[in-house]
N, C-alpha and C positions, 0 to 999 in steps of 0.2 A: 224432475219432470223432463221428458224427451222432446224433441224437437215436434212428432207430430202430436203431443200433447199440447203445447206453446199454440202448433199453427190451428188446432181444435178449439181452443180457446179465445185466440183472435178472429175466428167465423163467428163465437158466439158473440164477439164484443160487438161485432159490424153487423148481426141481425140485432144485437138491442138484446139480447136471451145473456148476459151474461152478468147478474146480479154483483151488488159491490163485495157481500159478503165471498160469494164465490171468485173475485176479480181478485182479492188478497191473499186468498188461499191457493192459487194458481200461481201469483208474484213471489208469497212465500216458496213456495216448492222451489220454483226457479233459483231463487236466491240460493235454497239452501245446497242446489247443486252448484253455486259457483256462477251462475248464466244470471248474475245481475244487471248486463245490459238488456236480453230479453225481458228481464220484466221490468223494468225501465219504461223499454217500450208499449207492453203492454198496456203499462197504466197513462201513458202520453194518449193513447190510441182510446180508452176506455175515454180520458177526458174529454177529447174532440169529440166523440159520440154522447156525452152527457152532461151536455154544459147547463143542462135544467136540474138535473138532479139535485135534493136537498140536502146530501151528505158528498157533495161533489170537494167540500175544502177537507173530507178524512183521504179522498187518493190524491190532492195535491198535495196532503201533507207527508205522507208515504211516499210517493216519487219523487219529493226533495231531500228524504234522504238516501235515496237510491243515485240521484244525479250525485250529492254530498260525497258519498263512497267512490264514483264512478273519476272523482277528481273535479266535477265542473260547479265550480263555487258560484258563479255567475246565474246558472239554470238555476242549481239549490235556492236560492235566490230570489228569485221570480218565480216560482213555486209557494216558498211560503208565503209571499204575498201575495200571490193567487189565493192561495188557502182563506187568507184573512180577507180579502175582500172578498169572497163568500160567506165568510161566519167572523167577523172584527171580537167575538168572544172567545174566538177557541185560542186558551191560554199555550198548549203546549207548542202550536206555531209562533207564539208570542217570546216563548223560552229558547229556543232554536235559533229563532232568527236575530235576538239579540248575542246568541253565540257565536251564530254566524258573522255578525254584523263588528263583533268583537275579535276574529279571529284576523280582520281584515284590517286589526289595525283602529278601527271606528269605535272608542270606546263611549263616546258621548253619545255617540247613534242606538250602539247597544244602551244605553241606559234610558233612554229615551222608550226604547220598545219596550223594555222591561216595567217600566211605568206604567204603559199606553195597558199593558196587560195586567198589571196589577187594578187599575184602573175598570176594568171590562170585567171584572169580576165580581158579581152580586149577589146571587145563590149562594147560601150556605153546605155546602155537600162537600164529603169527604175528598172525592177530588179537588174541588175549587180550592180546599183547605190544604192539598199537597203542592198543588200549583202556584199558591201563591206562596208558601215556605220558601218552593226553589225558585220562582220569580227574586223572592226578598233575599235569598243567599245569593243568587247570580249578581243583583244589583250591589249587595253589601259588597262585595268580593272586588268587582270593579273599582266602586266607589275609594276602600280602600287601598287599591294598587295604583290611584288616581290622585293623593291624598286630601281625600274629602272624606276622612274621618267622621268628621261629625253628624253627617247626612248616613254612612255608614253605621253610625250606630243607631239612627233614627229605626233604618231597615231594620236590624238584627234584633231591638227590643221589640218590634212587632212579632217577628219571628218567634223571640223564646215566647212571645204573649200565646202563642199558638200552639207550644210545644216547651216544656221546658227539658224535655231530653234527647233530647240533638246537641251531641257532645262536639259536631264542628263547627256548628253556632257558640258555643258557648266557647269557645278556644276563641273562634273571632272577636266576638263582644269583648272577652281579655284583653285581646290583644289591641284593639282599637281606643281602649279607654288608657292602656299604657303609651300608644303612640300618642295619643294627646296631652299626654301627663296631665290626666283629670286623676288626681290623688281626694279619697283614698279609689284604691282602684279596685278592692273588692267590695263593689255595692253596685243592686242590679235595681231598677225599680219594677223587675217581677215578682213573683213569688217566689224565685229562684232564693235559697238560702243561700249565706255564704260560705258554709262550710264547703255545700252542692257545689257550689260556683269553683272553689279555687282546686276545689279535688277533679277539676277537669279542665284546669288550664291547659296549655300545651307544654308540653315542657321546656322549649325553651323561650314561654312566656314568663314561668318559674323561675327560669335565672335571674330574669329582670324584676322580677317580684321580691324575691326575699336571698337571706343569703342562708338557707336552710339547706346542706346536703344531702342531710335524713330525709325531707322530704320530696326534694327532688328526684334522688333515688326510687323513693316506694312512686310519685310520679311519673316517670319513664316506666318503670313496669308495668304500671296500670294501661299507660298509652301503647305499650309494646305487646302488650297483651292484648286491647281493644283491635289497632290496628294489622297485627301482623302475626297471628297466634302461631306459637312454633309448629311443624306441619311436617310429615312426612312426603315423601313426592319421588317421583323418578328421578329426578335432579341430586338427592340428598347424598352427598358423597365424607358422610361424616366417620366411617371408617376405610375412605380412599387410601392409596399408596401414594407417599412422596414421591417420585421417583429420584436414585441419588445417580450425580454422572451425568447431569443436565445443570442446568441455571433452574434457579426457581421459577415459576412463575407467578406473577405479581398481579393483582387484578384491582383496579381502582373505582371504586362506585359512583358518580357523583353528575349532578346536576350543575355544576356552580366554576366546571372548568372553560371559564368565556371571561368577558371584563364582569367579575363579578370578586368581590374579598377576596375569594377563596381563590381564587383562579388567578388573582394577581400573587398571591402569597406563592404559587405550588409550579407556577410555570418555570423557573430556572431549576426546581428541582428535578422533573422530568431531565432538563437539559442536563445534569449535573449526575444523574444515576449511573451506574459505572453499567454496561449494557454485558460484561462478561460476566457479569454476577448474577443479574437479573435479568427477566424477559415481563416486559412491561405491556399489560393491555389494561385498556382504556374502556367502560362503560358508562356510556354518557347518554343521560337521562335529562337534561333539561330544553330549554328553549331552543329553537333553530340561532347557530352562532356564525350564518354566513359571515366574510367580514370583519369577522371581531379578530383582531388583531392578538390576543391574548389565546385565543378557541388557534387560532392559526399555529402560533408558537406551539404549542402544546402538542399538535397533528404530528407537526413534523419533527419533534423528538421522540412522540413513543415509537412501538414496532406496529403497537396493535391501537387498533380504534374501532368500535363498533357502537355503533347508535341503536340503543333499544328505547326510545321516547314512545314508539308508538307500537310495541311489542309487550305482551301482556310479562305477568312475575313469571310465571310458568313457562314461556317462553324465554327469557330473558336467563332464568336461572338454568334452562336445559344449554342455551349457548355456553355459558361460562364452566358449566361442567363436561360440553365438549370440548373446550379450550382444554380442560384439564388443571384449572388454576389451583395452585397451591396454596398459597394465603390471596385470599379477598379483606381488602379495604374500604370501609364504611366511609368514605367521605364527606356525605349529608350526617348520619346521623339523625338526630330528631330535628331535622330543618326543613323547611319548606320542598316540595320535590321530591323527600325524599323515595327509597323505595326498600323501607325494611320489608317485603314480602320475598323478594329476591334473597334475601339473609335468612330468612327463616324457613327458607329453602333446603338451606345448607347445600350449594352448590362446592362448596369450601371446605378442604377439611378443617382449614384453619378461618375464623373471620373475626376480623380486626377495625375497634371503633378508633378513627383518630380526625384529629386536626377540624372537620365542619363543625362538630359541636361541641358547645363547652362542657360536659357534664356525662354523666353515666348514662348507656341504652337501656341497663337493669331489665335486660332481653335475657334467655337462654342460651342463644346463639349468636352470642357477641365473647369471644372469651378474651382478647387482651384491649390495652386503653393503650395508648402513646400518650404519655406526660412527661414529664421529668420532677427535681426533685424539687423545685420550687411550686409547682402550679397543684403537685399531689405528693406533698412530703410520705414519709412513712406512715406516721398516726394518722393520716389523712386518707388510708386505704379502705376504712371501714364504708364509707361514702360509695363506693364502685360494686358494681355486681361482674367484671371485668377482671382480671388481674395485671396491675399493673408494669408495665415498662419502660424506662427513659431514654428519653435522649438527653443530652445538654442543655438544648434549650426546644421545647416541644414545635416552635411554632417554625416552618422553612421561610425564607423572604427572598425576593427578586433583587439580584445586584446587578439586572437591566432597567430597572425603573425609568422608565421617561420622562423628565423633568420640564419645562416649560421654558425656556431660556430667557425669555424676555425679563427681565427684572420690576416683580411688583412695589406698589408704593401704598402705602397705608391709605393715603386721601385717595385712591382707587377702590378702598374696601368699606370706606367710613370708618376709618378706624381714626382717631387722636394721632397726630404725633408726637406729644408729649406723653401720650400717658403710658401706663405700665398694661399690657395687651395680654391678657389671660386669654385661654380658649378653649373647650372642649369640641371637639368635631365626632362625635358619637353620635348615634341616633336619636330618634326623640324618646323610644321606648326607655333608653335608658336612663333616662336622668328622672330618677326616684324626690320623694320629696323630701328624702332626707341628704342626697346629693346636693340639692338645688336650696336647702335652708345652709349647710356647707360653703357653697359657693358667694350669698348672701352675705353669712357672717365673713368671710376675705371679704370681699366688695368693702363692709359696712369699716373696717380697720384701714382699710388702703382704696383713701378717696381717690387720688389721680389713676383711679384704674378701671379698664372695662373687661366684659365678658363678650365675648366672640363665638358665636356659637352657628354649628347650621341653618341654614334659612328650613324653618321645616313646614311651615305651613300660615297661613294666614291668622288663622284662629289659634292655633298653639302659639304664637310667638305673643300674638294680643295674652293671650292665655297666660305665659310665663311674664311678660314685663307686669302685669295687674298683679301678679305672685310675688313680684321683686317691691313692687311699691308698699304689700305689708308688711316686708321684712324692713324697712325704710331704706330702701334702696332705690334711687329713680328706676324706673322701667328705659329709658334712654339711656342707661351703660349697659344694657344688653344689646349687642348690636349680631345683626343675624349676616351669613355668609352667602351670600347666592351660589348655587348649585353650578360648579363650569366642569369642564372637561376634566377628568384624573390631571392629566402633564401641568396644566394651569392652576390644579388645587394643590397639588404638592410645591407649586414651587411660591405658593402667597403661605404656607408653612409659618415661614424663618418669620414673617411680619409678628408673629405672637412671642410674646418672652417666656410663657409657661403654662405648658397645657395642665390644666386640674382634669383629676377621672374623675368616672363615674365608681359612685357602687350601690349595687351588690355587682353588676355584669357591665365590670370595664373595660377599656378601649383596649381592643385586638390588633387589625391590619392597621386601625387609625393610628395606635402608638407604636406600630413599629413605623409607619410612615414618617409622623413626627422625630422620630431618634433618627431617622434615616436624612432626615433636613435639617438635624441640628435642632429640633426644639425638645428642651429638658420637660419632661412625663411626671407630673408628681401623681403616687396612685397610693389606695388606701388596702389594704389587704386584708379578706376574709380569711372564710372557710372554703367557701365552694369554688368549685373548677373556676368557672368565669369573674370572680371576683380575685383570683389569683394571676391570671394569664399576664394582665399588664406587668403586675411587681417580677415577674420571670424576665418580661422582653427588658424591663427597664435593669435587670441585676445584669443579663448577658448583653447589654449594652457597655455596663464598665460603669453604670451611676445607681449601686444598691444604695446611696441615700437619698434618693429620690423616694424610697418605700416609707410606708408610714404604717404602725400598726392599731391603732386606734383614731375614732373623726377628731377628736380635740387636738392630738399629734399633727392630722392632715392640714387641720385650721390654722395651727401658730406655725408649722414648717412655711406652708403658702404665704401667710402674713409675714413671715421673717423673710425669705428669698426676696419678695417684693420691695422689703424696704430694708431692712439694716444687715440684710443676708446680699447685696446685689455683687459685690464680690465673687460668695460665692458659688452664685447664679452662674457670675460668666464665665466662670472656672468651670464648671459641669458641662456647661454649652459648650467652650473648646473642645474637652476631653470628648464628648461623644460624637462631635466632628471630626478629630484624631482617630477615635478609636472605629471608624465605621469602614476599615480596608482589613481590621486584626480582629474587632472581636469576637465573641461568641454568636451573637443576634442576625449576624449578616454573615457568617463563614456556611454557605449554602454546599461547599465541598464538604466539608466536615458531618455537615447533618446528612447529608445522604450516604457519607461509608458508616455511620454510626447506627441509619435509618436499616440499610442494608443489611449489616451483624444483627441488629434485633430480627431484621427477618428470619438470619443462620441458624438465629439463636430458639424461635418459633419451630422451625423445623425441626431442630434437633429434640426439642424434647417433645415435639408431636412423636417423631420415629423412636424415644424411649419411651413411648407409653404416658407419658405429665402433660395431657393437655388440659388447660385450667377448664373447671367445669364450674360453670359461673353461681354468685353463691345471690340468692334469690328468696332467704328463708325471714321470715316475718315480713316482707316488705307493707303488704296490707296494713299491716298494725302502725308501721311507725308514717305511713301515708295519710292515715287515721286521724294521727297523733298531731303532726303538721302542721294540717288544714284546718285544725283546732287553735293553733298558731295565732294571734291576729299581728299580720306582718305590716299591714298597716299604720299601727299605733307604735310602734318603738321598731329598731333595728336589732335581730338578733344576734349579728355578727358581734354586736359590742356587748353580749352577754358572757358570762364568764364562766357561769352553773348551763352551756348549751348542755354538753350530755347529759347532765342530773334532773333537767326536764323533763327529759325522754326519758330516762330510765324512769324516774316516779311513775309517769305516765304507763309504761309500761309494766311495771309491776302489779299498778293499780287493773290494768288489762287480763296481766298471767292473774290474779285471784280469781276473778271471775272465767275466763277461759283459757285455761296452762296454755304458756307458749314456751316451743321447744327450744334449745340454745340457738342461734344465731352466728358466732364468731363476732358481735360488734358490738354492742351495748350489752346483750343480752345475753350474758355468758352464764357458765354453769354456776358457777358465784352468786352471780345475781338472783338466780333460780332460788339457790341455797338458801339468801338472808332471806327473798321475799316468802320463802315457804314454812321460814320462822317465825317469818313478823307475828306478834300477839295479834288473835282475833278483833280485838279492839280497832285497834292501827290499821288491821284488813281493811274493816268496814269503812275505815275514814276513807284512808287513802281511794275505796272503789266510789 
């Protein structure tokens, strides 16, 4: 729209001739050239002339978010409450403004509105029905990043009541009932089955669910597929040129480089990258990190940093393929934040999942994994739709850590001083109910002993001591940690004699923390990515008998250390004290010339022609297969016949509709017997 169209349409607003319909259609044009303050203005201008009008809260609510765009959070502001004190019904002012009211920091406020507006809604209409979905996902969302779980899941069961396929409802409601450790955690009380239910968890709510890699696998593909379907684009530089006679250049994806795990694990490594080998840039995608001490370190080591938070995938993937990057690094993976549409981009000719997530993208455009040989032995490759790569030890760790100097004391934490001080410091999602009967039977052998665990919420902590009392364990030898500052949590550590894990999805930064303060890690080792990563940090710490390969192994090692092992408790605890200037877990020089050759080593056989093309074939079936699983009822990590499950299953599958080899269970072999099996045996087995 032109300037004398603008000033044509503000004559009509000031004779009263300028209809609301037409008063939008005039603000749009505006906008769509770019002249978002004129039409700002206009509708400021329209309001003042029509403060009678009956539709007067549809242009307060459109000029808040023209002021919103304009930067003025304050107007946007008093706008939607204008809006709503014209019409205290109209939900979508209700929606905004607790966005609004959340953006600023006020999450009680925001939830407060979101109420006010679930509340205000009475009419049954299609709208009212969307309105209140995303009222009840905004409110869940909060609620859980607030941990008020339990009010969180109130929300989200009305939601699926309204819908049961809203696949990021149904990843939330997962994910809520694991942070509470309400076990069994597949049961919905909708109509939601639970086959439905679990073939749409998130994937790395799956880790914490079972220790199934098969399923996990065909998992991520489904979600990789939902979210981020592989796409051609301007961007897509999947037959680009290395260029050689340069440094590579290196591209990092990630939301989580601030004080967050990931971000305390990876910041000496930036410091630590040799800069004549690589040319290091930064895509950072998550929260504003003014301040953050950890977001600082990180600035001032790479070359490159660019912030795409608020820059679309399309955008985002055209910058890094003007950069020119050579291999791109997945950092998120399937974690929160993340942004696989930028990867599915292929802004990269090479693009590489490592280090944010424990487990396979089982994407198209993911083609290598960073493990090593513990966390994805060889036999263990069938699990990945990636081709694998090691380093020594997969995970890098900070040997700046900042420690708390002041020296704690047990009567500071409630802790005994006589007793024997167990601890896990993992999340709440991950303590399975087959962890936590684990944890139990130690307790119930070694009375002078407690458990030490994160303060994690009100009602989960009530929640687990009422759990401890049916195993006959008092509920008062679980004694909870209050949440302090990193320098002050790492250095009340050493008060614990031995950290127990979790499984299926055990302790990561927590146990390299722990080894890093001298406290001895005893972990249980599966199948999957995440139930492997601990028994890695604790072997390239220098203490492989700390691993345990079966829960009856984990139970009588823990009960031995505790009491007729304490010897040789404090002989491991020396040793990983000693060994934390020499060995593998903490040699942060080492992992990055190693990190760097696996780059050399991507290059070179992108530039011969071998770039791995990710292998993606049955995934469905054995996703299928899985979620028919009930992971609830027994652990399948402790199963012996895992592949001979799947195959039956799968065979039972190819009768009914042939499936083509695979390389991983379902090889040409297995084709062969099953297309012999007697008619008989078909019909059973289908």
């Amino acid at each position: 729209m032109s300037q004398t169209a603008f000033v044509t349409a503000l004559q009509k607003v000031t004779t009263g001739d300028l209809a609301l319909n037409e008063l939008i259609a005039a603000a749009q044009q505006l906008s769509n050239t770019g002249q978002h303050d004129l039409a700002r203005q206009l509708y400021q201008i329209w309001i003042a002339m029509n403060g009678d009008h009956p539709l007067l809260f549809i242009a307060h609510f459109n000029c808040s978010t023209l002021l919103a765009q304009g930067g003025d959070a304050a107007g946007a502001l008093a706008s939607l409450r204008a809006a709503l004190a014209v019409n205290p019904d109209f939900a979508p002012a209700h929606i905004n403004l607790g966005s609004a009211l959340e953006r600023e920091g006020n999450a009680a406020g925001a939830v407060e509105q979101w109420k006010a507006g679930l509340e205000r809604l009475a009419a049954i209409t299609g709208d009212a029905v969307e309105y209140k979905i995303t009222l009840l996902k905004q409110l869940s969302r909060v609620l859980s990043d607030n941990q008020q779980h339990e009010a969180a899941e109130i929300a989200l069961t009305q939601c699926l009541d309204l819908g049961l396929n809203q696949r990021d409802v149904v990843e939330q409601y997962a994910a809520v009932r694991l942070a509470q450790c309400k076990w069994p955690i597949a049961t919905t009380p909708t109509k939601l089955t639970r086959d439905n239910f679990v073939s749409r968890f998130h994937p790395l709510s799956s880790c914490a669910y079972s220790d199934d890699p098969l399923q996990h696998l065909g998992l991520a593909h489904r979600y990789s597929d939902a979210v981020a379907p592989a796409i051609t684009s301007a961007s897509d530089r999947r037959n680009a040129t290395i260029a050689q006679g340069r440094r590579l250049r290196i591209g990092y994806v990630s939301s989580d480089l601030r004080a967050h795990a990931v971000g305390y694990l990876m910041a000496n490594l930036f410091e630590a990258h040799d800069p004549k080998q690589i040319e290091v840039f930064i895509y950072y995608c998550g929260i504003p990190a003014e301040g953050d001490g950890i977001n600082t370190r990180i600035k001032s080591a790479v070359e490159h940093w660019t912030d795409i938070r608020t820059i679309s995938d399309d955008e985002a993937a055209a910058k890094i393929a003007a950069d020119e990057i050579d291999i791109l690094i997945d950092v998120n993976g399937h974690t929160r934040d993340a942004r696989p549409g930028i990867f599915a981009r292929r802004p990269a000719p090479i693009q590489v999942n490592w280090l944010g997530y424990p487990g396979t993208m089982g994407s198209p455009y993911h083609h290598y994994i960073i493990g090593d040989d513990w966390v994805i032995p060889r036999d263990h490759e069938i699990y990945y739709s990636e081709r694998v790569l090691r380093l020594p030890c997969y995970q890098p760790n900070d040997r700046k850590r900042i420690v708390d100097t002041a020296a704690p004391q047990r009567s500071d934490h409630g802790l005994p001083e006589d007793a024997f001080v167990f601890c896990c410091f993992n999340a709440a999602h991950k303590v399975t109910r087959f962890s936590f009967e684990r944890w139990m039977a130690i307790l119930a052998q070694t009375p002078n002993s407690v458990m030490w665990l994160l303060d994690y919420n009100t009602e989960t902590n009530t929640r687990l001591r009422a759990a401890a009392e049916t195993y006959g364990v008092s509920g008062d030898r679980l004694i909870f940690a209050k949440k302090v500052p990193n320098p002050r949590h790492l250095a009340r550590y050493p008060l614990a004699d031995l950290f127990l894990d979790t499984a299926p999805y055990g302790a990561h930064t927590t146990a390299s923390d722990a080894l890093w303060m001298g406290v001895p890690v005893l972990t249980y080792a599966g199948r999957s990515f995440a139930s492997r990563v601990c028994a890695s940090l604790v072997r390239a710490a220098g203490a492989p008998e700390l691993i345990t390969t079966s829960p009856d192994a984990f139970i009588a090692r823990a009960i031995a250390l505790a009491t007729t092992d304490r010897l040789a408790l404090h002989e491991v605890r020396q040793r990983i004290i000693a060994n934390r200037d020499t060995c593998t877990l903490f040699d942060i020089d080492l992992l990055a010339r190693k990190l760097e050759g696996l780059y050399a080593q991507m290059a070179d056989e992108y530039h011969a022609g071998a770039l791995p093309r990710p292998n993606l074939a049955n995934l469905p079936a054995y996703l299928d297969i899985g979620v028919n699983i009930d992971h609830d009822s027994a652990e399948i990590s402790a199963a012996a016949d895992y592949h001979d499950i799947y195959r039956a299953a799968l065979a039972a599958r190819h009768y009914n509709t042939p499936l083509q080899a695979d390389a991983r269970l379902w090889t040409e072999n297995e084709i062969g017997a099953a297309d012999a099996m007697p008619a008989r045996k078909k019909t059973l087995a289908a």
